[in-house]
Backbone as JSON, one array per atom type, in Angstrom:
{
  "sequence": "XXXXXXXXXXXXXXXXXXXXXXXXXXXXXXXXXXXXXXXXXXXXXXXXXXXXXXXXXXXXXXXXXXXXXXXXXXXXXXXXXXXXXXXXXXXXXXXXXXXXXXXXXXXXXXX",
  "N": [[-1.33, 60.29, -136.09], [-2.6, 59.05, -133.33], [-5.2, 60.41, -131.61], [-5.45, 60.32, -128.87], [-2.82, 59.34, -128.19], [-1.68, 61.59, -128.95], [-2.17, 63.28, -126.77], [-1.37, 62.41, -124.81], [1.31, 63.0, -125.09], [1.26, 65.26, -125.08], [0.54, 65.89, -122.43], [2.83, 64.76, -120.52], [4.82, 66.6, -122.16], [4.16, 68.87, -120.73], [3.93, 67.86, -117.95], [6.77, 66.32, -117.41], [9.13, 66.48, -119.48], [11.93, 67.3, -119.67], [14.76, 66.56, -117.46], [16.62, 67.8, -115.55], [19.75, 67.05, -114.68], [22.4, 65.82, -112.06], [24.5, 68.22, -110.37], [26.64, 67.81, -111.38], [27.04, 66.58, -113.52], [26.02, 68.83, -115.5], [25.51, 69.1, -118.16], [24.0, 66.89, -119.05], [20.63, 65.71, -120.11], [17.76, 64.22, -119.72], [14.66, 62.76, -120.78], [11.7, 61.59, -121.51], [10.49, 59.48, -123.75], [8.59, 58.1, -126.34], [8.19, 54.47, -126.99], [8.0, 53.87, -130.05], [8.48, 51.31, -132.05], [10.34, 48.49, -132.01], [12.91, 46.56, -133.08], [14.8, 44.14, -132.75], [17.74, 45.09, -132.32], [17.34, 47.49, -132.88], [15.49, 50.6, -132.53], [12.34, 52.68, -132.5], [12.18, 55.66, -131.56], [10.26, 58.38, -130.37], [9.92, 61.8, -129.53], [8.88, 64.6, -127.14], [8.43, 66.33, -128.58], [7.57, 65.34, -131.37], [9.66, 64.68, -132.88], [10.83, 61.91, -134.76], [13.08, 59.45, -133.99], [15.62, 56.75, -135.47], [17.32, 54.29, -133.49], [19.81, 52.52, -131.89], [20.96, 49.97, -130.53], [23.07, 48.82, -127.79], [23.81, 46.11, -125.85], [21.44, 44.88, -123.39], [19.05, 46.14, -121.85], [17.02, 44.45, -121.77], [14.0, 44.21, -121.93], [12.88, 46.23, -123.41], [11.71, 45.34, -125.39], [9.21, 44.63, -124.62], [8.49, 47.04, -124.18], [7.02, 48.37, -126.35], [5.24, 50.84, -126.97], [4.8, 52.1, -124.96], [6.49, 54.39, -122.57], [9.91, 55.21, -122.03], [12.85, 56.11, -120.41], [15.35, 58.66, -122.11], [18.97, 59.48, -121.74], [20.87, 61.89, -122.23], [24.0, 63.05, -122.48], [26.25, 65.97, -122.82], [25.43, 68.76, -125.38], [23.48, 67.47, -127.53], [20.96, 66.2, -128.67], [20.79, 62.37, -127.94], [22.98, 62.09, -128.6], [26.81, 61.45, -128.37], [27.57, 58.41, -126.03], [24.92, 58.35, -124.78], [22.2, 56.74, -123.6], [19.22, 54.74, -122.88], [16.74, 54.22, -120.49], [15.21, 51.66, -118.76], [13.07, 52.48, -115.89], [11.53, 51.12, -114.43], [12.07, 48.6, -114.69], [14.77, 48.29, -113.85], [16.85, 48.55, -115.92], [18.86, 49.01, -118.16], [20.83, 50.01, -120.92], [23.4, 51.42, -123.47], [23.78, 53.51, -126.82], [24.31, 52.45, -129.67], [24.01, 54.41, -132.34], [22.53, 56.97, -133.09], [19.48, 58.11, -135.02], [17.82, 61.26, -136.75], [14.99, 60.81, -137.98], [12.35, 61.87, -138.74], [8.91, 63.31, -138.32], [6.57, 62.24, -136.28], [3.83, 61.33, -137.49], [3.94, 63.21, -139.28], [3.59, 65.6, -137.88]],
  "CA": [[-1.16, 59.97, -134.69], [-4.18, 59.04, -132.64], [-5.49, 61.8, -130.62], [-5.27, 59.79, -127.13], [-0.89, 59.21, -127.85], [-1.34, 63.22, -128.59], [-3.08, 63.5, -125.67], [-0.9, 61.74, -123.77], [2.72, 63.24, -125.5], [1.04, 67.04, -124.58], [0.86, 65.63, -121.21], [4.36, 64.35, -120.75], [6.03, 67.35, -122.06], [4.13, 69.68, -120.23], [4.59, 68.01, -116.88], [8.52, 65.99, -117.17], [9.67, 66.19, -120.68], [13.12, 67.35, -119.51], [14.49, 66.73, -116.04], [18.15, 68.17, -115.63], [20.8, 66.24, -114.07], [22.94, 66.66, -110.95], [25.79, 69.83, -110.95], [28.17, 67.11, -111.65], [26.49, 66.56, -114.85], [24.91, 69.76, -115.83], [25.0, 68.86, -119.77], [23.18, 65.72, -119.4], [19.49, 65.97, -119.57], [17.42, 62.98, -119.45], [13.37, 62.63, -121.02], [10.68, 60.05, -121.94], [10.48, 59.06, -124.91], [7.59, 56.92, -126.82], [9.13, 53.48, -127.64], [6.64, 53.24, -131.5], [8.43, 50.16, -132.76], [11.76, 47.62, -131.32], [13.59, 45.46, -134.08], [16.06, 43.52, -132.74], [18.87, 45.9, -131.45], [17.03, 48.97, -133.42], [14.33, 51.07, -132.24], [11.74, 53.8, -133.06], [11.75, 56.82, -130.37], [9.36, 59.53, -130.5], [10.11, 62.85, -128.65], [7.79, 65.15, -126.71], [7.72, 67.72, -129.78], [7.16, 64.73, -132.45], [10.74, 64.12, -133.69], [11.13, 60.22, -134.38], [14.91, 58.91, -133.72], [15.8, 55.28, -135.43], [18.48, 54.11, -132.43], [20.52, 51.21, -132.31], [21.16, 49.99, -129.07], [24.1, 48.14, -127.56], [23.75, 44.99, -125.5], [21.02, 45.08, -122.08], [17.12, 46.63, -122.32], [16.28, 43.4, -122.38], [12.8, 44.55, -121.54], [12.51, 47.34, -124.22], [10.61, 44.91, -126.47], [7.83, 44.74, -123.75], [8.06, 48.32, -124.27], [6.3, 49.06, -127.05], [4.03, 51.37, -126.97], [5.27, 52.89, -123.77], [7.62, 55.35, -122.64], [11.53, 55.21, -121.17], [13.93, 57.1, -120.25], [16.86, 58.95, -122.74], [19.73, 60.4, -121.32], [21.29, 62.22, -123.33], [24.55, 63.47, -121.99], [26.25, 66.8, -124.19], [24.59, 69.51, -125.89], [22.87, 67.17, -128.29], [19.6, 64.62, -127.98], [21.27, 61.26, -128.13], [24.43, 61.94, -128.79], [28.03, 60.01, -128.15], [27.37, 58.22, -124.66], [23.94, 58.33, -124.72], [21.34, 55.99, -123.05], [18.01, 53.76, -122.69], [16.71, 53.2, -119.21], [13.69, 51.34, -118.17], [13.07, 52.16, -114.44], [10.59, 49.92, -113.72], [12.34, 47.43, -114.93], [16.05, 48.54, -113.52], [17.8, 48.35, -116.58], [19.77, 50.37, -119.31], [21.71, 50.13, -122.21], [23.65, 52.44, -124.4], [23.08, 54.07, -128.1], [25.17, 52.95, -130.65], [23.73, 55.52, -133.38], [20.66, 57.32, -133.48], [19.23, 59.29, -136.53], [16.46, 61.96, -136.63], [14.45, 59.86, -139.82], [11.43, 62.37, -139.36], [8.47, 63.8, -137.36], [5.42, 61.56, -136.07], [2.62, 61.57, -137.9], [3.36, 64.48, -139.91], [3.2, 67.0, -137.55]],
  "C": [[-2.55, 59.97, -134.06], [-4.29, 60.19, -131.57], [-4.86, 61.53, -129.01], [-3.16, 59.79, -127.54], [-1.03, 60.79, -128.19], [-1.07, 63.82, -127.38], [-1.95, 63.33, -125.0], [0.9, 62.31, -123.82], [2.4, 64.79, -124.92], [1.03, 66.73, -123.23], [2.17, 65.49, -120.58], [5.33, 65.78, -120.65], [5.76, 68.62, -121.33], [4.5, 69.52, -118.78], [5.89, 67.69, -116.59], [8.91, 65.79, -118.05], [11.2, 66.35, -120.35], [13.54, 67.5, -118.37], [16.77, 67.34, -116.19], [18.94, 67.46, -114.29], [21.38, 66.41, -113.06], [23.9, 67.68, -111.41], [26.64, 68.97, -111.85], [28.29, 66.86, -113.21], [25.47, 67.3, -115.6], [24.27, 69.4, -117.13], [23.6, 67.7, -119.59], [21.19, 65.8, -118.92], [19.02, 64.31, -120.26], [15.62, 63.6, -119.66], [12.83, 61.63, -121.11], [10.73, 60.89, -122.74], [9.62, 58.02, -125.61], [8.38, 55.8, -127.32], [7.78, 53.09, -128.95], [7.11, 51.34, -131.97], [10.01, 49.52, -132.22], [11.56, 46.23, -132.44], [14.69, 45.02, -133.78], [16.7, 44.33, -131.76], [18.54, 47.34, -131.96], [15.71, 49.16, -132.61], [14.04, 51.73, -132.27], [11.61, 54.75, -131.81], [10.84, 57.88, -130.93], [9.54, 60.59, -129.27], [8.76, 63.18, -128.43], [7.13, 66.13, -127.6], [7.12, 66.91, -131.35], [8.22, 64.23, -133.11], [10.86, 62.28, -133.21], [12.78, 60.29, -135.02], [14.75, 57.1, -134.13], [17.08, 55.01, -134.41], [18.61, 52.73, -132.59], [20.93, 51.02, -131.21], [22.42, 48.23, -128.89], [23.24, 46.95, -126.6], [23.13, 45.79, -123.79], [19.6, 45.92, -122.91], [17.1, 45.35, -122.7], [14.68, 43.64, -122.44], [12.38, 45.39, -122.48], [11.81, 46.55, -125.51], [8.94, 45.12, -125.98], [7.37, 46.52, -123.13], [7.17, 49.37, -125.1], [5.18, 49.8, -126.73], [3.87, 52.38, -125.85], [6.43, 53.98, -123.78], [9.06, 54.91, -121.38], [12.18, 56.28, -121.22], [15.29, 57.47, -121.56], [17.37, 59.76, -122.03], [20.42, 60.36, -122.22], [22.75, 63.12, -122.72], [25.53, 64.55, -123.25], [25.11, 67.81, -124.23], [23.53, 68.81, -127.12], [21.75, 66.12, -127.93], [20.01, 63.21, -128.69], [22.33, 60.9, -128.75], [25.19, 61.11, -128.49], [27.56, 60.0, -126.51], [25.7, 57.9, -124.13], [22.84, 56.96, -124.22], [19.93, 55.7, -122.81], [18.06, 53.69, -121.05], [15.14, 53.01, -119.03], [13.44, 51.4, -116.51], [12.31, 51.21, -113.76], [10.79, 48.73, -113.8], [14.38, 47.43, -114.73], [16.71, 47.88, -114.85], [18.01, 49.54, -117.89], [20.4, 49.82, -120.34], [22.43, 51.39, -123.03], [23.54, 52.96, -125.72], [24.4, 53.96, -128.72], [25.05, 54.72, -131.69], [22.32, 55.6, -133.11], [20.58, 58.5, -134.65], [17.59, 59.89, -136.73], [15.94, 61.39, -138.26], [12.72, 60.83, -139.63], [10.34, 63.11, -138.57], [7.66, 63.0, -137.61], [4.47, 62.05, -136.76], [2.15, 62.7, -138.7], [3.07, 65.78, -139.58], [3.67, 68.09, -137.58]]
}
């Protein structure tokens, strides 16, 4: 991992890695997430601690190609990170999608 996306992931999770939801939805917490790589309807996430997620994304993020390299939003609703229900949003680009499957395939860079 290059020092500067270190740099920049120790930043992140120290100031909004996890923002918690309204009452109504206590479970659901919601982070950025590095978008590393977008294939089609799959794509590479990177957490704030280094875990990479392959995700599979349902129909909408049209914009999450012009994401590479950047960060979006997961909500993750549940006790788990990207569990059933789970979601993509680009705010800057008002849009969302949902998560077929996602699968922890490893940690960034080895760390």
């Amino acid at each position: 991992m290059p020092s500067a996306m270190l740099k920049t992931l120790m930043v992140l999770a120290a100031s909004s890695a996890v923002l918690v939801a309204s009452p109504a939805a206590a479970r659901t917490t919601t982070e950025w997430v590095y978008v590393a790589e977008v294939d089609g309807y799959d794509a590479t996430l990177v957490r704030f601690d280094g875990s990479v997620y392959r995700v599979r994304r349902a129909v909408g993020c049209i914009g999450l190609r012009r994401k590479e390299g950047e960060y979006v939003l997961a909500q993750s609703p549940g006790l788990s990170f990207l569990g059933l229900g789970s979601k993509l949003i680009l705010p800057d680009r008002g849009q969302e999608c949902l998560l077929h499957s996602a699968d922890r395939i490893g940690v960034w860079g080895g760390l």
